[in-house]
N, C-alpha and C positions, 0 to 999 in steps of 0.2 A: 504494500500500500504506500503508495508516494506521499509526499510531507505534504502535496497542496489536495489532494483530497483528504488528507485528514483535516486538514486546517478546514476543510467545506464541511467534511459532515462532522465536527464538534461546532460548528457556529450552529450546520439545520437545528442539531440536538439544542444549543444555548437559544433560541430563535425559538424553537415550540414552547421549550419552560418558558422563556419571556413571557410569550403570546399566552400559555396558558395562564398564567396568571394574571393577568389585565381582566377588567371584567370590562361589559360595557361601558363606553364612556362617552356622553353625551357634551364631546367637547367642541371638531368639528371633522411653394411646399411639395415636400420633396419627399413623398413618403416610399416606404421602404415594406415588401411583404416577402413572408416565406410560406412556403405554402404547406399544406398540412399533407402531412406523407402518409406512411403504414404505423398506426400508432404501435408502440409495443405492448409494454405488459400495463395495456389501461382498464379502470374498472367501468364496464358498462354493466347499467342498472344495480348495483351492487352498494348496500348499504353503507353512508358513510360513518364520521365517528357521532354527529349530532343530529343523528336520524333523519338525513338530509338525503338526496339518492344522489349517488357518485354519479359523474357524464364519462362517456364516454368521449377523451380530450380533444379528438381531431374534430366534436364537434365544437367546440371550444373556440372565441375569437378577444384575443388579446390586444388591447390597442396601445401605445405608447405614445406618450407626445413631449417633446424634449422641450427643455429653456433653450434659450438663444445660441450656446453654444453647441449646440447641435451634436449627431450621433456618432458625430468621426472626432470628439473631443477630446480623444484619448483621457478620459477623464469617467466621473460618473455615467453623464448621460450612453458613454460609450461601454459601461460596465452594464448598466439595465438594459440595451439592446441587445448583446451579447448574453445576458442570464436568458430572453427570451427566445434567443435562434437555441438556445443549448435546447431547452423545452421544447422548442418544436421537432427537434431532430429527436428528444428520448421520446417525447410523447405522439408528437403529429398534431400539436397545439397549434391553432391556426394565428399569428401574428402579425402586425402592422405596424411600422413607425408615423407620426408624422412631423415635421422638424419643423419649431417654430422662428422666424425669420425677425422677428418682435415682440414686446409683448403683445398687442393688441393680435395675434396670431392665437394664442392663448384660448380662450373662450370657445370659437370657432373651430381651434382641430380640434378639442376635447368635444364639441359636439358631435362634431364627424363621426366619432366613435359612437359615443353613448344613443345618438338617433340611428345610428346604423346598428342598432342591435348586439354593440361588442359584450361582451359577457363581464368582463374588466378592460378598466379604461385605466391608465397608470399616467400621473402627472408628476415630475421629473426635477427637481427642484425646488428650492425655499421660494424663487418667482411665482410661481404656480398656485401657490395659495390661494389667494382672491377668486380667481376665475375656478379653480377646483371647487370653492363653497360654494359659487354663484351657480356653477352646472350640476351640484347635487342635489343645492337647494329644490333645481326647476326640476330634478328628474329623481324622485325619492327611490323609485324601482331599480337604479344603475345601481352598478358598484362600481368603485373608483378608489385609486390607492396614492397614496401621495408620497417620496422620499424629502427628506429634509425639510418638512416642515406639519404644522399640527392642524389640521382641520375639522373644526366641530362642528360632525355633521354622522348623523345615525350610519348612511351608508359609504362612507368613506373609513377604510382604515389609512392611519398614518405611520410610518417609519422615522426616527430619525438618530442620530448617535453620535457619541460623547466625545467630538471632534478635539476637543478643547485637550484629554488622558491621549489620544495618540499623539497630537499635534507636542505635549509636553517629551514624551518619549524620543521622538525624531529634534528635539530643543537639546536633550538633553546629548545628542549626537554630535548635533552641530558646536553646540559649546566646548565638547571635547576635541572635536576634528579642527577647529577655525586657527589659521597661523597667523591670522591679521588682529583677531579678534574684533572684526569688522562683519555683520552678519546683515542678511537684507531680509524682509517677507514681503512680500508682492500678494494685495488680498485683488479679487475680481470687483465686486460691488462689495459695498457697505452692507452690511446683516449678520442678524443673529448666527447665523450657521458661520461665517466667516471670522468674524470677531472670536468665535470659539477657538479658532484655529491660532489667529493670531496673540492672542492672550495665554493658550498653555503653551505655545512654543518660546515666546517670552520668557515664561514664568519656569520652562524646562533648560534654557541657556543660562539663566541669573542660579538655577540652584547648584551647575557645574561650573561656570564660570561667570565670577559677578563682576569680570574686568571686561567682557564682551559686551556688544554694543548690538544693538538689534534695531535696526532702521527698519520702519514701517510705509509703506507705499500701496496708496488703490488706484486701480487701473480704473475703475469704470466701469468695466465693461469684461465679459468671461469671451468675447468671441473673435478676442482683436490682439495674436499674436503681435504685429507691431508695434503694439503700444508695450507689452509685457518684453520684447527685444529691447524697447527706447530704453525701459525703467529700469531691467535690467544692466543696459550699457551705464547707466547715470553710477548705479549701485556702485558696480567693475569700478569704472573709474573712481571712484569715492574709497576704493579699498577695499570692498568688500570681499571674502573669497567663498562665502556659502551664500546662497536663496533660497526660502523656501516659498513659492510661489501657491498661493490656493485661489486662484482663479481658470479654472478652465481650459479653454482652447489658447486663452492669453497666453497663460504657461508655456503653453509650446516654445515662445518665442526667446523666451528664456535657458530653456532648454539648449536654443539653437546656437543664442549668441554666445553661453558658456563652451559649446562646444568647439564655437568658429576661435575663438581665444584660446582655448588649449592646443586648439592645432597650429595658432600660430605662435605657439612659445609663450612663456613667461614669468617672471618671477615666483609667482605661488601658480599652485594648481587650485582651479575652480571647479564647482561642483553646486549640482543643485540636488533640492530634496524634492522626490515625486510626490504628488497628493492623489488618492483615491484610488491608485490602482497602481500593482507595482510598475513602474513608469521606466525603469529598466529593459521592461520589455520589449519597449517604444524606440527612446534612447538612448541604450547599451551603458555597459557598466563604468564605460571610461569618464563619463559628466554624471550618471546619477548617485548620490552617495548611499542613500536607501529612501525609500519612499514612503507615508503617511496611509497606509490600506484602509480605506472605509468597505466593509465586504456588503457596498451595492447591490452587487451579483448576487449573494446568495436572501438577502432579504425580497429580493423580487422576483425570484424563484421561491422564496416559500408562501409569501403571497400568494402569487396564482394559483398552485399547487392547491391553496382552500380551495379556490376556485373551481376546481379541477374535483378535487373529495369532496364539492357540496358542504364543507366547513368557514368559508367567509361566513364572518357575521358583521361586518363594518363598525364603526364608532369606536378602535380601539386604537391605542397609542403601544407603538414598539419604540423602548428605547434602549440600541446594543450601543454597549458600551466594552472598555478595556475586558472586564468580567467575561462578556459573553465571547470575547473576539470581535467584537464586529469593529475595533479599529484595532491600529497597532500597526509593525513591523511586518515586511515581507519575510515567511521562511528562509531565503537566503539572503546575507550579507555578503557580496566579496571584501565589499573597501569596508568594514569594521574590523577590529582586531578585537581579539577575544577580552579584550580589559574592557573594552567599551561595551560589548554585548553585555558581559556582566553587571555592569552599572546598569544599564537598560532596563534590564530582567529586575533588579535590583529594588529599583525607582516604580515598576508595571507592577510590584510584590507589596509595597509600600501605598498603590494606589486602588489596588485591587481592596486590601485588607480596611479600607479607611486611615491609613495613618499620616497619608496626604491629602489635603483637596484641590484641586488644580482649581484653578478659578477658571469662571466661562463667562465674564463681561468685566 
């Protein structure tokens, strides 16, 4: 059994306890389709676990509709299209993107779905919010799932997680690794979900090193590589030799300009830290130092999956945190060395147990 399927089914497992424990809670274009194949091993007509009848999946229609940074973000939105092509390939679950270009795009693909009869309709982002209650509000019979943010509405469940415990662990990374002791974070927009990030990774470089400096910078905007290249270049030049970028497709640009810099020489080696998906994978080990795992993918795959067993009930709040896995550290490190993985491990033992609280504003 490989390390990243363990790593997937101890989150399913931490992901049903969550879920099983929440009770209800009355709080609230360019699309893409895979087509539904030969299901496998699906239950049709077959009792589910809430006396609900299980579908058979291929009948099943899955809608997605991303924030602005769209499905190729190497980023979230590009981890929840990818949990749903997994599911259509094990199940023959019938799946849909649609990418939105604005907000005001918002409202309108989520209808698409929900008046087209999708079965779950999935909204992709802390943006998404507003238009997610407004389409549930008008359509009580849908169901609809939101990541990153909380929507109080009977038939919507929500996802979101403790960005603030991983973002501190990847802090406490860069505090160790930085030779300038000059460090940048590049957030997308202003918000709660970001601010999480930006505050435990603060709050993880000051507990390892309280001589480093932690420059903060917002792009604006998750879809606009150039602007995240600009801010980056400003950082570079300013000293910096770590970024931890949490905005999106922006990110990318980041990524590209540490890269173009290390290929042309220089005094320090730079490095950036990935967010939401190991970003090494993206790119390569020589600019990523390790990256910030929000496990996206497997929260949207257990979603559906009710959907699937006749188990949605909407109106509940999932919140994975360090505990369940749903953030933290990629299985593999190349560029740590085993003194800093231990402190890591160390700091995650410390925050799991309560005897840290990472601050999250």
């Amino acid at each position: 059994m490989n390390k990243a399927f363990k790593l997937s089914l101890l989150l399913v497992l931490a992901f049903t306890l969550v879920l099983a424990g929440c009770g209800n809670k009355n709080a609230a274009n360019n699309g893409g389709t895979t087509n539904a194949g030969n299901a496998g091993n699906t239950a049709d007509n077959t009792q589910a676990g809430n006396g609900e009848t299980a579908t058979d999946a291929s009948k099943i229609k899955v809608g997605l509709v991303t924030d602005v940074g769209g499905v190729n973000d190497k980023s979230f939105n590009q981890s929840a299209w990818e949990a749903l092509t997994e599911l259509n390939k094990e199940t023959g679950l019938q799946t849909k993107y649609l990418q939105s270009n604005q907000s005001s795009d918002y409202v309108p693909n989520l209808n698409q779905f929900v008046q087209g009869g999708y079965d779950l309709t999935w909204s992709i982002g802390f943006d998404l919010g507003d238009a997610t209650l407004e389409v549930a509000q008008a359509n009580p019979n849908a169901k609809l799932a939101i990541i990153d943010n909380v929507v109080d509405a009977p038939n919507v469940e929500s996802v979101t997680f403790a960005e603030n415990e991983g973002s501190f662990l990847v802090g406490v990374v860069a505090g160790l690794t930085t030779k300038t002791n000059k460090i940048g974070f590049i957030g997308g927009a202003e918000s709660p979900v970001i601010k999480r990030f930006e505050v435990g990774f603060q709050a993880g470089v000051a507990a390892v090193n309280p001589d480093a400096k932690v420059t903060v910078t917002y792009a604006g905007a998750y879809d606009k590589p150039d602007i995240g290249k600009s801010l980056a270049t400003q950082l570079f030049n300013d000293g910096a030799d770590i970024i931890f970028p949490a905005a999106g497709q922006t990110g990318n640009g980041v990524f590209n300009e540490a890269a173009a810099r290390n290929q042309a020489g220089g005094a320090n080696k730079l490095w950036v830290i990935g967010v939401d998906k190991d970003q090494s994978l993206e790119f390569g080990d020589e600019v990523t130092l390790t990256s910030m795992m929000k496990r996206v993918d497997v929260a949207v795959k257990n979603v559906t999956q009710q959907v699937i067993d006749g188990t949605f009930k909407g109106g509940q709040v999932t919140n994975l945190t360090l505990k369940e896995d749903g953030v933290g550290l990629p299985e593999e490190n190349p560029n740590l060395s085993q003194e800093i993985l231990d402190k890591v491990e160390e700091f995650k033992q410390k925050i799991i147990n309560g005897e840290i609280t990472v601050p999250a504003e």
